[in-house]
CHARMM internal coordinates of N, CA and C (Angstrom, degrees):
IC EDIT
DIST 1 N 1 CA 1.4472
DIST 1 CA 1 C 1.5198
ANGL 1 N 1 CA 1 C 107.70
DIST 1 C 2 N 1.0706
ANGL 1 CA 1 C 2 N 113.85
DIHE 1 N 1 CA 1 C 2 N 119.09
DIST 2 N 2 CA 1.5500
ANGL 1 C 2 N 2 CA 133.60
DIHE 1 CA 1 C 2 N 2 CA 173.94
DIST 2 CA 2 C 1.7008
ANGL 2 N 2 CA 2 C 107.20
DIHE 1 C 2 N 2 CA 2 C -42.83
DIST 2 C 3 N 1.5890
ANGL 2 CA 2 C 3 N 129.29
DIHE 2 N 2 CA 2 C 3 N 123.00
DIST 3 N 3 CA 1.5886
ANGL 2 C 3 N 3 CA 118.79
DIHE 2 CA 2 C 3 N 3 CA 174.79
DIST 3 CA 3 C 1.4785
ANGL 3 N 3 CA 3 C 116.45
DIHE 2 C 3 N 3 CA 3 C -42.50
DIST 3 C 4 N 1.5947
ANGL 3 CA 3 C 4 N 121.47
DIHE 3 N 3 CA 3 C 4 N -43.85
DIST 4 N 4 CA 0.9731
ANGL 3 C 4 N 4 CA 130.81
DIHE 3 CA 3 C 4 N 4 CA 161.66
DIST 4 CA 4 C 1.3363
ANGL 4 N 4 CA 4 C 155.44
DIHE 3 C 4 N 4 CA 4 C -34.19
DIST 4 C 5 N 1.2384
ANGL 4 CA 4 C 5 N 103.48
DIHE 4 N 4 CA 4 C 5 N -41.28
DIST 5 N 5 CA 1.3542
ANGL 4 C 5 N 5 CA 128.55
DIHE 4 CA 4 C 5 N 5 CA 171.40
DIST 5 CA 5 C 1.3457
ANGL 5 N 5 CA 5 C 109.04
DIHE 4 C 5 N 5 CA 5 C -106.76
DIST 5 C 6 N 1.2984
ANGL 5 CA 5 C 6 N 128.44
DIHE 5 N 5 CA 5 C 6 N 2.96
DIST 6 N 6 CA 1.6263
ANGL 5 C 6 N 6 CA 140.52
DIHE 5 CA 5 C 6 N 6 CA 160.59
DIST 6 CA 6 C 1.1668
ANGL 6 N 6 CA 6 C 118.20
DIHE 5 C 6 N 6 CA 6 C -73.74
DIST 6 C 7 N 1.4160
ANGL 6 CA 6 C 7 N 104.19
DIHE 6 N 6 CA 6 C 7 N -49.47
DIST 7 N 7 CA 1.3620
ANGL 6 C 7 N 7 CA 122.58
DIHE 6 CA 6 C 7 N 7 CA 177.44
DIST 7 CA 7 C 1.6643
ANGL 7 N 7 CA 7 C 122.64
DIHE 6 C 7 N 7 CA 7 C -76.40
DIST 7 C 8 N 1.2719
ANGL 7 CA 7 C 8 N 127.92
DIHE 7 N 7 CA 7 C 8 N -15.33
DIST 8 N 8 CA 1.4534
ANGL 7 C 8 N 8 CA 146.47
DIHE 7 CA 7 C 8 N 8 CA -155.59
DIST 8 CA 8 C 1.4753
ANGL 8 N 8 CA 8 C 75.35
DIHE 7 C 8 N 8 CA 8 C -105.96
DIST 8 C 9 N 1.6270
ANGL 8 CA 8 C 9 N 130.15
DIHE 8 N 8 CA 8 C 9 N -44.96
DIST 9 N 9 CA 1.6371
ANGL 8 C 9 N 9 CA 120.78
DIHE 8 CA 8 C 9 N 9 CA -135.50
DIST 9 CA 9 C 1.7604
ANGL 9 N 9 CA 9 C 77.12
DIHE 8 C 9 N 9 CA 9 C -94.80
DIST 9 C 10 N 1.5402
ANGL 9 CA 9 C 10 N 139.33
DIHE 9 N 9 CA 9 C 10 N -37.07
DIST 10 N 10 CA 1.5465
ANGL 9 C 10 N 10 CA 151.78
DIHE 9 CA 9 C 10 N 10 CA -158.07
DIST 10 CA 10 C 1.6401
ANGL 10 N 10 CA 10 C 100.87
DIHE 9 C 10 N 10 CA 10 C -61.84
DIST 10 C 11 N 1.5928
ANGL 10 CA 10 C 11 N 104.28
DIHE 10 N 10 CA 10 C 11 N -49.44
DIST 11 N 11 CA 1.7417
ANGL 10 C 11 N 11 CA 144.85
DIHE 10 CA 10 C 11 N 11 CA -166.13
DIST 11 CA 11 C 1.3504
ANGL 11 N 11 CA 11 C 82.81
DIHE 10 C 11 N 11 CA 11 C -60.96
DIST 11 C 12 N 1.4442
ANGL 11 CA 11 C 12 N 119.04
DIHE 11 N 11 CA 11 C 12 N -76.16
DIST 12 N 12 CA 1.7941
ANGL 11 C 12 N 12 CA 102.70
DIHE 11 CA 11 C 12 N 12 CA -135.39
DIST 12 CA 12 C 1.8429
ANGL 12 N 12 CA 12 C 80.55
DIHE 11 C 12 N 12 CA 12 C -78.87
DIST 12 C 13 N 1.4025
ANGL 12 CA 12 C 13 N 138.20
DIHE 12 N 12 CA 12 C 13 N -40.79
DIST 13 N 13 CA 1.3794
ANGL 12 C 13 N 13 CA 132.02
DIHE 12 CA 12 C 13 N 13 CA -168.50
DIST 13 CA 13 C 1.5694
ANGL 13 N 13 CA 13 C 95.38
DIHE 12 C 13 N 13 CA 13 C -50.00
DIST 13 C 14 N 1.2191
ANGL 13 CA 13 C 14 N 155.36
DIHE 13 N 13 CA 13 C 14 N -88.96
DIST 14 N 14 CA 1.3694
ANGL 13 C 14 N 14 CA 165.47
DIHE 13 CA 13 C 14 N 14 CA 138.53
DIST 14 CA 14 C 1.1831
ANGL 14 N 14 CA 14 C 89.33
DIHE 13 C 14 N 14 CA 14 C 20.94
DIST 14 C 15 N 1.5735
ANGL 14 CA 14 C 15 N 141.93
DIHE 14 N 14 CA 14 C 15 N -79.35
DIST 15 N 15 CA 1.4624
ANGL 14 C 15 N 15 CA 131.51
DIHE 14 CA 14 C 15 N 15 CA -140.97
DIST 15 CA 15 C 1.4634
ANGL 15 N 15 CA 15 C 102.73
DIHE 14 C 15 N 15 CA 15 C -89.23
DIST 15 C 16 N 1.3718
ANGL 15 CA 15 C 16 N 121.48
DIHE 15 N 15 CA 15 C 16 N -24.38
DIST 16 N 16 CA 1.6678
ANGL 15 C 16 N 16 CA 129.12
DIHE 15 CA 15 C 16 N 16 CA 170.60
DIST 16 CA 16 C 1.2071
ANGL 16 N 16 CA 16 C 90.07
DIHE 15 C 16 N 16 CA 16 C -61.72
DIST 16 C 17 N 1.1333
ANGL 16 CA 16 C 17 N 139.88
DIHE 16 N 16 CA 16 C 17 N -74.71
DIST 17 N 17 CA 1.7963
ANGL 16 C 17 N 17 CA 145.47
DIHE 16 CA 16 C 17 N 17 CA -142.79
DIST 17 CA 17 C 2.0616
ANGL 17 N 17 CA 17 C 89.39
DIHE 16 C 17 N 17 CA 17 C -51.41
DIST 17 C 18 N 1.4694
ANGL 17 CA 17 C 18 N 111.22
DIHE 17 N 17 CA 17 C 18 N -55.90
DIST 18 N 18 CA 1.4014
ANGL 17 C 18 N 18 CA 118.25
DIHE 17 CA 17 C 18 N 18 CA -169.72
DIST 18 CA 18 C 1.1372
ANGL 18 N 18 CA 18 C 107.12
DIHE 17 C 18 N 18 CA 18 C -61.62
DIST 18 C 19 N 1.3500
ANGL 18 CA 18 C 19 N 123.16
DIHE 18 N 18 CA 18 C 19 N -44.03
DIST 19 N 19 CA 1.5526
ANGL 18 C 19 N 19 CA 120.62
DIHE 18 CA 18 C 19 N 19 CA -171.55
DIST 19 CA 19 C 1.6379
ANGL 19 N 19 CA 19 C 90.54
DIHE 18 C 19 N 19 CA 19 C -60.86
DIST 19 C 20 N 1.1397
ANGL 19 CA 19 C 20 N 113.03
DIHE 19 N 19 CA 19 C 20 N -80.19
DIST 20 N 20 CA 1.7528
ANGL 19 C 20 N 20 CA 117.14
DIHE 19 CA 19 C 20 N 20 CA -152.32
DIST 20 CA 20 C 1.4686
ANGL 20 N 20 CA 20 C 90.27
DIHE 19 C 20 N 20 CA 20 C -55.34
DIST 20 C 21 N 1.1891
ANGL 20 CA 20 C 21 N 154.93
DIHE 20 N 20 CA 20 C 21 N -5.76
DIST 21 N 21 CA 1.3866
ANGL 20 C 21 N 21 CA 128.72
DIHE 20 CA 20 C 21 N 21 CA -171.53
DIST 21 CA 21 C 1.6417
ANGL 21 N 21 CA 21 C 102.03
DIHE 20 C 21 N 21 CA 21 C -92.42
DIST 21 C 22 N 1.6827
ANGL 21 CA 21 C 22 N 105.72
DIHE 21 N 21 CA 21 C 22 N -55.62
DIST 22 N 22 CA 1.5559
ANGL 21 C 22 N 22 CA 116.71
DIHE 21 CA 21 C 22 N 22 CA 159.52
DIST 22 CA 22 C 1.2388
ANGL 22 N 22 CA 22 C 117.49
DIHE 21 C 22 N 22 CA 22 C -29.67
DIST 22 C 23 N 1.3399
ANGL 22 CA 22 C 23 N 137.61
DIHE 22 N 22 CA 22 C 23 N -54.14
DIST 23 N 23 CA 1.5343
ANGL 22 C 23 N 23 CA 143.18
DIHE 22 CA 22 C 23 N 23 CA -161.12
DIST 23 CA 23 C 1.5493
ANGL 23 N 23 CA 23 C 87.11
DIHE 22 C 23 N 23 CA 23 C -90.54
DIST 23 C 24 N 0.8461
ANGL 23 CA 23 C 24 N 143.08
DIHE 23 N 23 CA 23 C 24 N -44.00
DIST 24 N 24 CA 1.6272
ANGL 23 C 24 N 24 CA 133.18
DIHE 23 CA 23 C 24 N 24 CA 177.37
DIST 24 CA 24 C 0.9988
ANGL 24 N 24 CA 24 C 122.38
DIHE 23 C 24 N 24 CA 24 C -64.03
DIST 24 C 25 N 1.6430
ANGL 24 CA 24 C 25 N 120.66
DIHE 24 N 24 CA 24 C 25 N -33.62
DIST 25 N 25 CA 1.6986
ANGL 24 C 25 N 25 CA 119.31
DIHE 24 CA 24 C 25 N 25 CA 168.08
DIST 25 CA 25 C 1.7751
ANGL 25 N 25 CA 25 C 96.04
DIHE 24 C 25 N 25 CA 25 C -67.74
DIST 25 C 26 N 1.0618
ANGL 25 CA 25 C 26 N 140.83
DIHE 25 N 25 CA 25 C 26 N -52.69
DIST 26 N 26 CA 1.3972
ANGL 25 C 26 N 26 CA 135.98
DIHE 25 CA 25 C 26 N 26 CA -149.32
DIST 26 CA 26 C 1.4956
ANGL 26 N 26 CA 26 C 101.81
DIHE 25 C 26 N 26 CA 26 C -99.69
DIST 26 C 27 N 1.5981
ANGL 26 CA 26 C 27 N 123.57
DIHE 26 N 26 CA 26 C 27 N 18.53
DIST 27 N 27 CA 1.4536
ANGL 26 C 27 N 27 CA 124.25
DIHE 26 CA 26 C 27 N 27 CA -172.86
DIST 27 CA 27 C 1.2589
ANGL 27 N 27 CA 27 C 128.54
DIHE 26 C 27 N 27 CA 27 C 39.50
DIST 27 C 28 N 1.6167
ANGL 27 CA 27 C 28 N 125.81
DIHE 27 N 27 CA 27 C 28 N 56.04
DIST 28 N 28 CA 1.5877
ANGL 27 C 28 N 28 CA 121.12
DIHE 27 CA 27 C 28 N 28 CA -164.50
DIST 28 CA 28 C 1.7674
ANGL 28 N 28 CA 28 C 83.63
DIHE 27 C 28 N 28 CA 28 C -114.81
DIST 28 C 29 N 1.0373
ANGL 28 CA 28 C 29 N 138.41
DIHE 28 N 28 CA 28 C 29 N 58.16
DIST 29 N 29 CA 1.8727
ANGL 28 C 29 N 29 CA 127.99
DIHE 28 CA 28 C 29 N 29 CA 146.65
DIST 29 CA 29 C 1.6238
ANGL 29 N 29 CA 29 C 102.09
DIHE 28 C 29 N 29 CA 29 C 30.06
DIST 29 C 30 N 1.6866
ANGL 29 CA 29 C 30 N 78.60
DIHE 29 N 29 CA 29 C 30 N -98.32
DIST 30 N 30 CA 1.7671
ANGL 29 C 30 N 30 CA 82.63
DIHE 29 CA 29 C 30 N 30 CA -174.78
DIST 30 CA 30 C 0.9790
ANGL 30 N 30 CA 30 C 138.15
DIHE 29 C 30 N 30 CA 30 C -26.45
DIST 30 C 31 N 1.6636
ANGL 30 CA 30 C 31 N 119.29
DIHE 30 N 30 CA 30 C 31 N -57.50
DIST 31 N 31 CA 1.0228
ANGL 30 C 31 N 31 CA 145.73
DIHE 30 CA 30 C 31 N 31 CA 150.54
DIST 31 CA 31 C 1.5436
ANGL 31 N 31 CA 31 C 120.72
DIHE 30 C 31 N 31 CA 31 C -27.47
DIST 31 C 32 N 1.1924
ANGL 31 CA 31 C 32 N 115.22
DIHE 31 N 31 CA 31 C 32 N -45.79
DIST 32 N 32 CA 1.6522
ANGL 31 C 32 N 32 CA 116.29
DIHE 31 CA 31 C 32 N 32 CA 178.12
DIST 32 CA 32 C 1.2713
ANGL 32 N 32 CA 32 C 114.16
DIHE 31 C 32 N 32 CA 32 C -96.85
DIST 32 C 33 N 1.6505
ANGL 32 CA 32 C 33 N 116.70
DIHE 32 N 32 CA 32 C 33 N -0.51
DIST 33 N 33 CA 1.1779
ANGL 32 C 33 N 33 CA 108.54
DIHE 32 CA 32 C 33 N 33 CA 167.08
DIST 33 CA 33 C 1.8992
ANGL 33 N 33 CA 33 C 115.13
DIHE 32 C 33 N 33 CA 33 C -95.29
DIST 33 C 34 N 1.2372
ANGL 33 CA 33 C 34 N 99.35
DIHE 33 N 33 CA 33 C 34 N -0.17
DIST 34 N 34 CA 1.3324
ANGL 33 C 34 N 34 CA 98.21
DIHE 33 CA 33 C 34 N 34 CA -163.74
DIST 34 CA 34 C 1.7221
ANGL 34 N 34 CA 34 C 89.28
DIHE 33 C 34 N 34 CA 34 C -114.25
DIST 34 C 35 N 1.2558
ANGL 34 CA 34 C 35 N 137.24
DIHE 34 N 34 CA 34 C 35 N -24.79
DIST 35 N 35 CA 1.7271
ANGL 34 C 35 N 35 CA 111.81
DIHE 34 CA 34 C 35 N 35 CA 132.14
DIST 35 CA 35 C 1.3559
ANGL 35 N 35 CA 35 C 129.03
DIHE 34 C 35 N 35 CA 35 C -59.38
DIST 35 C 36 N 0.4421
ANGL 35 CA 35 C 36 N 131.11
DIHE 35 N 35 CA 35 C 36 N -22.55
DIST 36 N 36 CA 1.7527
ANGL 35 C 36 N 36 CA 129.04
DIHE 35 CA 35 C 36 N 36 CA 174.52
DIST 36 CA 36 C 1.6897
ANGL 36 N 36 CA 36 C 88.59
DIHE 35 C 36 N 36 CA 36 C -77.83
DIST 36 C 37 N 0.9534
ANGL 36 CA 36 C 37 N 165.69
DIHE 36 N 36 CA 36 C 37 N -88.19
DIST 37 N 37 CA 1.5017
ANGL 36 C 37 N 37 CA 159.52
DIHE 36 CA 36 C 37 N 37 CA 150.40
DIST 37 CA 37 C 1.1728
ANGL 37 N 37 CA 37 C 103.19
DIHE 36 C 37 N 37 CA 37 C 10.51
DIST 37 C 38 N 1.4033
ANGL 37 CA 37 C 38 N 121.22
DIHE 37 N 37 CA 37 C 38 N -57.76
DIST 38 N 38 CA 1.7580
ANGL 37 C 38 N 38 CA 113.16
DIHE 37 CA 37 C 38 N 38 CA -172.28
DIST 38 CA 38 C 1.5773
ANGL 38 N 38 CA 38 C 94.45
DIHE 37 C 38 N 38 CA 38 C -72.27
DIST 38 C 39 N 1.6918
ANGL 38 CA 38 C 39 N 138.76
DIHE 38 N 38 CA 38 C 39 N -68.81
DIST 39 N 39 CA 1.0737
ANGL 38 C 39 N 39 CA 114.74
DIHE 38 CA 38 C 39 N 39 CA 158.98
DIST 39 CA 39 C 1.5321
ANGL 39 N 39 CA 39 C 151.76
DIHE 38 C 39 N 39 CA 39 C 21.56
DIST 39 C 40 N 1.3352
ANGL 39 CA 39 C 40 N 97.45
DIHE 39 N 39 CA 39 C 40 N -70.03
DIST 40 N 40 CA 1.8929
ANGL 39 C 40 N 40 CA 120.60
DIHE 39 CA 39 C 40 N 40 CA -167.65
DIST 40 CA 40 C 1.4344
ANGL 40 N 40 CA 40 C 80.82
DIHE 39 C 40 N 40 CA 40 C -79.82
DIST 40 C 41 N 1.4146
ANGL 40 CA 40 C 41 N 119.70
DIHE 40 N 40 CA 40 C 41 N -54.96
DIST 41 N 41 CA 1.6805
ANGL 40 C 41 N 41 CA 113.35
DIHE 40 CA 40 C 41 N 41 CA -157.07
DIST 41 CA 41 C 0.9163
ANGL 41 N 41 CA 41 C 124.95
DIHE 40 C 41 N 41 CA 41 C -44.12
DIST 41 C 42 N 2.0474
ANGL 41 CA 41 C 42 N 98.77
DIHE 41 N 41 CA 41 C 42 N -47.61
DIST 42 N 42 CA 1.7603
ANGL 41 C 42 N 42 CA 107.77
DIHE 41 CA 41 C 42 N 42 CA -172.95
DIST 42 CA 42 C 1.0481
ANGL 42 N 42 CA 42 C 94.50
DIHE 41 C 42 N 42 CA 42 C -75.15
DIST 42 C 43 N 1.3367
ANGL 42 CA 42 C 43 N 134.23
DIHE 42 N 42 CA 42 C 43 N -50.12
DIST 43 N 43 CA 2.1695
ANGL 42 C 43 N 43 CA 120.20
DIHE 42 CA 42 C 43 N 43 CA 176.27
DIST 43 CA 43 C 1.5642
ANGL 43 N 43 CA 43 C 114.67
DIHE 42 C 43 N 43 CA 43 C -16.74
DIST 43 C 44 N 1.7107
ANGL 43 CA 43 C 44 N 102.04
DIHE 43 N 43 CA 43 C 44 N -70.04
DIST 44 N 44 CA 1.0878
ANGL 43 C 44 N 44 CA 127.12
DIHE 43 CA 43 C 44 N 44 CA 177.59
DIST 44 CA 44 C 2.1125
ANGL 44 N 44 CA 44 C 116.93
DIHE 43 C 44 N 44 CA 44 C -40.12
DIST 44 C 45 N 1.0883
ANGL 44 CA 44 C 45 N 100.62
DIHE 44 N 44 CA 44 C 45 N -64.15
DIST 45 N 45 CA 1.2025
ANGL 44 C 45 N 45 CA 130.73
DIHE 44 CA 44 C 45 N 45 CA 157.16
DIST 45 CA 45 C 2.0309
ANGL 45 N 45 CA 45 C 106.39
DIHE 44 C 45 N 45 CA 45 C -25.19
DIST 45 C 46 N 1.2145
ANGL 45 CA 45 C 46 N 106.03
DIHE 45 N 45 CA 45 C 46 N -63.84
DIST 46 N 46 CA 1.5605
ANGL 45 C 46 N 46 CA 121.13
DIHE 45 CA 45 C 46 N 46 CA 177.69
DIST 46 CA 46 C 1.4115
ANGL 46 N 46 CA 46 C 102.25
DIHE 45 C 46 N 46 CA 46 C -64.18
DIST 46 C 47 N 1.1451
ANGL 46 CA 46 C 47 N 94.79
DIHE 46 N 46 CA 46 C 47 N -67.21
DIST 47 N 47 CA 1.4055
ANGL 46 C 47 N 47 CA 86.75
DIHE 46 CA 46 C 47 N 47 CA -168.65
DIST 47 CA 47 C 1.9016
ANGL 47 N 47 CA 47 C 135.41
DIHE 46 C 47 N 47 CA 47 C -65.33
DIST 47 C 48 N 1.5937
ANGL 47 CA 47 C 48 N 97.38
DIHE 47 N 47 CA 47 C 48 N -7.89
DIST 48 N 48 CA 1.2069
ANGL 47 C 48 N 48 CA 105.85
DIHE 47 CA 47 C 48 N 48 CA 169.95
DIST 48 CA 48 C 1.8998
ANGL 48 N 48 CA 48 C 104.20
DIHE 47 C 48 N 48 CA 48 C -69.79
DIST 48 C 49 N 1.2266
ANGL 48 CA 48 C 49 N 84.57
DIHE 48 N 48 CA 48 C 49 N -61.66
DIST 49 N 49 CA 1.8758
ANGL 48 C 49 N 49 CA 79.59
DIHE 48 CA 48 C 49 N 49 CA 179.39
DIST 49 CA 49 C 1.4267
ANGL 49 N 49 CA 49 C 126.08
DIHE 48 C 49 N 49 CA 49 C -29.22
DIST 49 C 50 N 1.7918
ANGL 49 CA 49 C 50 N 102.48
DIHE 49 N 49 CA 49 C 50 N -53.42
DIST 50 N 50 CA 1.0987
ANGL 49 C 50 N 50 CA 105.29
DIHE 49 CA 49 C 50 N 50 CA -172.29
DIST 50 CA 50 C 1.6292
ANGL 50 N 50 CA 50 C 123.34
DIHE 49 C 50 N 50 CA 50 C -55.86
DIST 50 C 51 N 0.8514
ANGL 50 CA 50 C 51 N 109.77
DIHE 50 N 50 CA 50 C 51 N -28.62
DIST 51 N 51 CA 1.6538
ANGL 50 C 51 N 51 CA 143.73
DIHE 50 CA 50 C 51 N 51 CA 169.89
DIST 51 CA 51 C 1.0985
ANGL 51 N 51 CA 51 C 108.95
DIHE 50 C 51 N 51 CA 51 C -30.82
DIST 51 C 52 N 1.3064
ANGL 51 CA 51 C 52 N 115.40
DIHE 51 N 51 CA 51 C 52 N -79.42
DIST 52 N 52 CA 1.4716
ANGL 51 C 52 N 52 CA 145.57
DIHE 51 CA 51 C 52 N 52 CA 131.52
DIST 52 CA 52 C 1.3998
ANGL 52 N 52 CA 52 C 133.48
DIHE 51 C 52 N 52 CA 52 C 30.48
DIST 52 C 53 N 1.5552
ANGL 52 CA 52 C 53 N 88.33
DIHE 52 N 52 CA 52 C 53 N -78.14
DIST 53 N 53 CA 1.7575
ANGL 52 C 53 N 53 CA 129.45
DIHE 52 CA 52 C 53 N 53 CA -170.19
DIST 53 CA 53 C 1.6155
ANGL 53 N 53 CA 53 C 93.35
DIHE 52 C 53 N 53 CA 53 C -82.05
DIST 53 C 54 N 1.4810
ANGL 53 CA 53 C 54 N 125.85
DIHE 53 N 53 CA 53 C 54 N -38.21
DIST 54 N 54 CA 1.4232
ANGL 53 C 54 N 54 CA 125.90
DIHE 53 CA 53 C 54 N 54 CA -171.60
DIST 54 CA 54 C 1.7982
ANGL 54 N 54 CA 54 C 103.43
DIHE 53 C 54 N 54 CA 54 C -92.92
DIST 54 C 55 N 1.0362
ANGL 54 CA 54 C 55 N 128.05
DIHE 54 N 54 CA 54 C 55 N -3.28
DIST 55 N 55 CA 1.7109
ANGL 54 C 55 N 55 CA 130.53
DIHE 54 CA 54 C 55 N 55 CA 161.91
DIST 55 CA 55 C 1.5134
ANGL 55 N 55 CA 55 C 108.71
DIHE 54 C 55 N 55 CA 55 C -101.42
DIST 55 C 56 N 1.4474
ANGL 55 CA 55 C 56 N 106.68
DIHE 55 N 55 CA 55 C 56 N -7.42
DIST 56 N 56 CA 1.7332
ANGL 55 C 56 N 56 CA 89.42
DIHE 55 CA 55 C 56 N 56 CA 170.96
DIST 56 CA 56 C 1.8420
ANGL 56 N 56 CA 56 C 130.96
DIHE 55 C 56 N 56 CA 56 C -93.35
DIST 56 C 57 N 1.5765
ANGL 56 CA 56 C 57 N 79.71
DIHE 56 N 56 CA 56 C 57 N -4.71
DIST 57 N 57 CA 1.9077
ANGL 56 C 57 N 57 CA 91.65
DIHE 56 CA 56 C 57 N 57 CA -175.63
DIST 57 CA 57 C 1.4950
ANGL 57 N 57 CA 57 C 97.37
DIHE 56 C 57 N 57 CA 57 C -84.23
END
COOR INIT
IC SEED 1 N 1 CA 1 C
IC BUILD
């Protein structure tokens, strides 16, 4: 896995977690559903790499 794209996949998991926690103290729905979305992505995001890194050996 590239540092880069480790770090981008670390980023949006970290900034999803903040969004949806923020929008959940102040009750905005939308809002916490669309961190939890940024969330899954960077998961998603990781785990593609990892994928990756285990078809290249």
């Amino acid at each position: 896995m590239s540092a880069k794209e480790k770090a981008k996949a670390k980023a949006e998991q970290i900034i999803g977690k903040a969004v949806r926690k923020t929008a959940h103290m102040r009750g905005d729905k939308g809002m916490e559903a669309k961190g939890a979305a940024l969330g899954l992505r960077g998961k998603g995001r990781e785990r593609k790499e990892k994928g990756k890194d285990f078809f290249k050996r």
